[in-house]
C-alpha positions as a printed Julia matrix, in Angstrom:
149×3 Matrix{Float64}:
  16.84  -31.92   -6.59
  16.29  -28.11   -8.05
  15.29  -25.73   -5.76
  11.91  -23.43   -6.99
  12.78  -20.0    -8.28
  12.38  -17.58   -6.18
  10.36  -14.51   -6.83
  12.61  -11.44   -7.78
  10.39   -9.19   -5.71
   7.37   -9.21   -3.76
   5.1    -6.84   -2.77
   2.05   -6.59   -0.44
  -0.61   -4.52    0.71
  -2.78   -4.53    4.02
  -5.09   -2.51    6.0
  -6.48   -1.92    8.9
  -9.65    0.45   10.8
  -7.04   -0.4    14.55
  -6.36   -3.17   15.04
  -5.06   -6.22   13.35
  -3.28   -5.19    9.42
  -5.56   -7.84    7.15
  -6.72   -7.76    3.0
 -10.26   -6.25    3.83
 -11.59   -4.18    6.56
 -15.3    -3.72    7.06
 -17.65   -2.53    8.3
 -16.61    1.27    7.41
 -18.59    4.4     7.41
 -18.31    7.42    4.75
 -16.16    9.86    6.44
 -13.81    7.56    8.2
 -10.02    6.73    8.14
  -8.19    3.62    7.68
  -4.93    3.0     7.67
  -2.89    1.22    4.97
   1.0    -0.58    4.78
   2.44   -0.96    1.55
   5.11   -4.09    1.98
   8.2    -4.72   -0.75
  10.78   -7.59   -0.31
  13.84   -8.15   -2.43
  13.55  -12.03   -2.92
  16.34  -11.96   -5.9
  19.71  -13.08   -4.84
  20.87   -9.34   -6.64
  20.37   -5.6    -5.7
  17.55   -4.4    -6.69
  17.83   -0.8    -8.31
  15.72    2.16   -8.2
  12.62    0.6    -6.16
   9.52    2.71   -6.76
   6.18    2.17   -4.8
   2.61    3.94   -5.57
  -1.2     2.96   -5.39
  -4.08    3.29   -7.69
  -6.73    4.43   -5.17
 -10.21    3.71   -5.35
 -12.71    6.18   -6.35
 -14.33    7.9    -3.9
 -10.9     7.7    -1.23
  -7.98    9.75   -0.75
  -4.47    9.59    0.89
  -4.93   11.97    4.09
  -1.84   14.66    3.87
   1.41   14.38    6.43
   0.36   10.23    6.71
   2.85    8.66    5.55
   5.78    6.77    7.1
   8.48    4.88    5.38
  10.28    1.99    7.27
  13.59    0.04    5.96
  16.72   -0.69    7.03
  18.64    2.88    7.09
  14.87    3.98    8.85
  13.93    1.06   10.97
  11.34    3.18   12.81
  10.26    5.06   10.0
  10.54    8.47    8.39
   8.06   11.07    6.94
   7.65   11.09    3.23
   4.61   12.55    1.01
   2.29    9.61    0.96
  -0.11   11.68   -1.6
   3.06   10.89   -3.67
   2.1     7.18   -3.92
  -1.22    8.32   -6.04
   0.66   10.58   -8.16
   3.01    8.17   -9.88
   4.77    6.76   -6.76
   7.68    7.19   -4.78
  11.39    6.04   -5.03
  12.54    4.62   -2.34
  15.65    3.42   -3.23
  18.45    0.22   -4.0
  17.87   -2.61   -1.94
  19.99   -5.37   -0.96
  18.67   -9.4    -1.47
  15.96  -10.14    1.42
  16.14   -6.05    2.18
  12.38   -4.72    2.84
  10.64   -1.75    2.6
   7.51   -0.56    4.25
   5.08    2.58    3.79
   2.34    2.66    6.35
  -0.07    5.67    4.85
  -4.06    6.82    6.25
  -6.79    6.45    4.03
  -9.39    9.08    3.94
 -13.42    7.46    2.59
 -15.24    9.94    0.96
 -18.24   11.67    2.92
 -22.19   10.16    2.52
 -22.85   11.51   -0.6
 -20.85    9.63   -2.93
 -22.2     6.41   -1.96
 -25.69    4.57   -2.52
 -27.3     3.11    0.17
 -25.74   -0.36    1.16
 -22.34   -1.94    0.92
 -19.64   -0.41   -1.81
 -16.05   -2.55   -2.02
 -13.43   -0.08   -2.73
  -9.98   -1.55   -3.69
  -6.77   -0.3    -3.7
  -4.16   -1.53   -5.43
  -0.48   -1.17   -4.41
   2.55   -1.6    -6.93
   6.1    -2.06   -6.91
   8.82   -2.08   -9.58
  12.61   -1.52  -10.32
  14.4    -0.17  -12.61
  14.83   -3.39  -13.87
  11.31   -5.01  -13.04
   7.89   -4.94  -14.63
   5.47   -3.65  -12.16
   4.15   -6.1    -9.32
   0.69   -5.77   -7.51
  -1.48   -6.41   -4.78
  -4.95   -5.41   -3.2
  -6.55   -4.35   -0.65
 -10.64   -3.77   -0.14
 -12.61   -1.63    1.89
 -16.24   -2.42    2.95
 -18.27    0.75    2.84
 -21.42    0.42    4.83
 -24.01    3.22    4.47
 -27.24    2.81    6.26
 -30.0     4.93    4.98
């Protein structure tokens, strides 16, 4: 019987306004913070070289200074990086070992009343991984904007 590939890499991306991590949070208000985790996992059975993460950010959002925290295996409880980093072209974060994982927990600053229209706006943001060998891998996740006018 032949066992299903495996993906070479895998990469995910929640967020949260507290409580549980999830794919959308709602409702949220212009002016507020959430809080994001960007997830890679080496599924190859080979190091994985190089290992860059970044985010396109939604329009009308931005990644709050002095957020960000990167978790792994040399930093199980996470170190300080520049998070604004992952919307300027990303970050390297290193070679990782098969079933290693990688995690980069960042806040998420919405935009103040005046860029929104009255109602709900979805923002997404999408988070991507790649190696130096790899194409680029993605994920979303969506925030509910709720502006009551």
């Amino acid at each position: 019987m032949r066992q299903p590939e495996k993906d070479p890499l895998s990469v995910d991306l929640f967020i949260r306004k507290g409580g549980c991590w999830g794919k959308h949070v709602a409702p949220v208000s212009p002016g507020e913070v959430v809080e994001l985790m960007l997830v890679y996992r080496n599924g190859s059975d080979g190091t994985q070289e190089d290992v860059a993460m970044g985010v396109n950010l939604a329009p009308l959002s931005s990644i709050i200074d002095r957020s960000g925290r990167l978790a792994n295996g040399s930093h199980p409880e996470g170190a300080s990086f520049d998070a604004s980093a992952l919307g300027r072209g990303g970050v390297e974060i290193g070679s990782y070992l098969p079933g290693a994982n990688a995690y980069a927990r960042f806040a998420l600053g919405i935009d103040s009343a005046r860029g929104f229209e009255c109602g709900d706006t979805e923002l997404k943001t999408v988070g991507v991984v790649r190696t130096a060998a790899s194409d680029e891998y993605f994920n979303v996740a969506v925030v509910h904007v709720q502006l009551l006018c």
